[in-house]
C-alpha positions as CSV (number, residue, x, y, z in Angstrom):
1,X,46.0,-5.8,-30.2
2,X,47.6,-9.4,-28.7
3,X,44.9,-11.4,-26.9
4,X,47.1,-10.3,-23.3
5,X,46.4,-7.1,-24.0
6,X,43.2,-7.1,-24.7
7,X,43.0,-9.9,-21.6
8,X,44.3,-7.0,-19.6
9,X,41.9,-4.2,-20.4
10,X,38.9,-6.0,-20.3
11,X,40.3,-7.2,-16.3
12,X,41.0,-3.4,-16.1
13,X,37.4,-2.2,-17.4
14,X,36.0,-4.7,-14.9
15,X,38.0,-3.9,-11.9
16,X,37.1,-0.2,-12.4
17,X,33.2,-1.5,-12.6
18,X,33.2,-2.9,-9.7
19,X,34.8,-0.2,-7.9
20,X,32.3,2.3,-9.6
21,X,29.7,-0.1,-7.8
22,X,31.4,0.7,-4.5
23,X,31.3,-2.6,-3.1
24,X,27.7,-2.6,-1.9
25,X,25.6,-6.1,-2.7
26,X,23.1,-5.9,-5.1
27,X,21.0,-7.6,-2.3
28,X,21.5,-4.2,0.3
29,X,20.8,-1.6,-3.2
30,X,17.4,-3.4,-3.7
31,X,16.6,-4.0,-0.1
32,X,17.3,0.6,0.2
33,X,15.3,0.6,-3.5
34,X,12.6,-1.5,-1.0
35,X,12.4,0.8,2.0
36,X,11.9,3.8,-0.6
37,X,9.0,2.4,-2.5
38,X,7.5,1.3,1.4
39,X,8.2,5.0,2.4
40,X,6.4,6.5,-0.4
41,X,3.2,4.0,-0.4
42,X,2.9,5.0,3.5
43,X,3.2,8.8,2.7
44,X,0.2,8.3,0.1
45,X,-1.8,6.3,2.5
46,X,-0.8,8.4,5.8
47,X,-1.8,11.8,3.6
48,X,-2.6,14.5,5.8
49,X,-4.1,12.1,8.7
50,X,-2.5,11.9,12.1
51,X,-2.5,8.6,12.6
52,X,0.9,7.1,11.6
53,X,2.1,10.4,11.1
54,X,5.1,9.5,13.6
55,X,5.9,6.5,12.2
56,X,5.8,7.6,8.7
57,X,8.3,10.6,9.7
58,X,10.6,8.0,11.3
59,X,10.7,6.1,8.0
60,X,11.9,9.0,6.2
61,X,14.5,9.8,8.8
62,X,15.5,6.2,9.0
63,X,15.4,6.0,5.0
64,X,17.7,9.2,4.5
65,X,20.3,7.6,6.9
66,X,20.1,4.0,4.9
67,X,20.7,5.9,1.8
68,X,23.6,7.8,3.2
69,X,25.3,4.5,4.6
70,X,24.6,3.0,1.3
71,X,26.4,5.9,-0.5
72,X,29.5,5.9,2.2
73,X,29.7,1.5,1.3
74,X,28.7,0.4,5.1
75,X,26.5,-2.4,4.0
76,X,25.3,-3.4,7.0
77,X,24.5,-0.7,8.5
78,X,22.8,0.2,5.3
79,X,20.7,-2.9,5.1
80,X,19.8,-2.7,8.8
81,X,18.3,1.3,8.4
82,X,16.6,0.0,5.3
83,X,15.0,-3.0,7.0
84,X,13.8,-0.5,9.9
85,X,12.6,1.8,7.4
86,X,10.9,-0.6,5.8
87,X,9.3,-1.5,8.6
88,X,8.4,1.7,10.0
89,X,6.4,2.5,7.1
90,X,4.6,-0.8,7.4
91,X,3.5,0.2,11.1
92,X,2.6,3.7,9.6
93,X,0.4,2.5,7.1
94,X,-1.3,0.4,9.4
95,X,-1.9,2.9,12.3
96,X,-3.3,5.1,9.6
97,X,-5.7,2.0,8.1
98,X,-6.8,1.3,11.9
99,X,-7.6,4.6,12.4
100,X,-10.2,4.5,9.6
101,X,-12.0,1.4,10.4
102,X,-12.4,3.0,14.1
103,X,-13.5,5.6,12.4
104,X,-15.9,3.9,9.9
105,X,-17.0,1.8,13.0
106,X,-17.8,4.5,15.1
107,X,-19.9,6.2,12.6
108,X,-21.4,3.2,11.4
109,X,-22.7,2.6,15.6
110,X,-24.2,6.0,15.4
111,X,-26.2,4.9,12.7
112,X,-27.2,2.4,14.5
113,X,-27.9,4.1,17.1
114,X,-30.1,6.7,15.5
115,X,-32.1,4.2,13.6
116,X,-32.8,2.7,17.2
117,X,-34.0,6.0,18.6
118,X,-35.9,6.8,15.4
119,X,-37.4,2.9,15.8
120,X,-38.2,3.7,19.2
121,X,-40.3,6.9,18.4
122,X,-42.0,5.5,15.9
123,X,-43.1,2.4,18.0
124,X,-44.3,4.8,20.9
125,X,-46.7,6.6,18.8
C-alpha cells in the first residue's frame, strides 16, 4: 500500500468519524451529560415530596428536548435546553431542601414551645 493511499484512507476513516460524531462540540455532549446527572440528583433528593416537584418535572421535560436537539445536531439549541435543565433541577433541589428546614424549624419551635408550657406548669405548682 503507497504512503497516498494509505494518506487517503486514514483522511477517509477520519472524515467518516467526524461525521459519525454529527458535528456536535464535545463542549454541548458534556454540558447534556451535565443536565442528566443534575436531573437525576434532583429526582433523588425531590423523592416523593412536593416541594420542587414542578421544577424537577420541568427538568425532565426540558432535558428530553436537549437530548433530542443534541441527537438532530442543533447545538445551540441543545446547549441552551441543557443549561435550563440544569438549572431547573438546581431550583428543584433547593425548593425541596427549604422545605425541610421549614419543616425541621417548625417542629423544632414546637418543642420549644411545649418545653415552655411544661416550664410553666411546673413553676406554678
Amino acid at each position: 500500500m503507497s504512503t497516498s493511499t494509505r494518506g487517503l484512507l486514514i483522511g477517509v476513516a477520519m472524515l467518516a468519524t467526524l461525521t459519525a460524531c454529527g458535528g456536535v462540540s464535545e463542549l454541548t455532549r458534556q454540558q447534556v451529560a451535565r443536565s442528566e446527572t443534575a436531573v437525576r440528583q434532583a429526582e433523588t433528593a425531590v423523592g416523593n415530596s412536593e416541594a420542587g416537584a414542578l421544577e424537577l418535572q420541568q427538568a425532565r421535560d426540558t432535558y428530553a428536548e436537549a437530548k433530542k436537539q443534541l441527537e438532530a445536531k442543533n447545538e445551540t439549541r441543545a446547549q441552551r435546553l441543557a443549561v435550563q435543565a440544569e438549572l431547573q433541577a438546581q431550583l428543584a433541589t433547593a425548593k425541596t431542601q427549604n422545605a425541610q428546614a421549614r419543616r425541621a424549624a417548625d417542629e423544632l419551635l414546637a418543642s420549644i414551645q411545649t418545653l415552655r408550657q411544661e416550664t410553666e406548669r411546673s413553676s406554678n405548682r
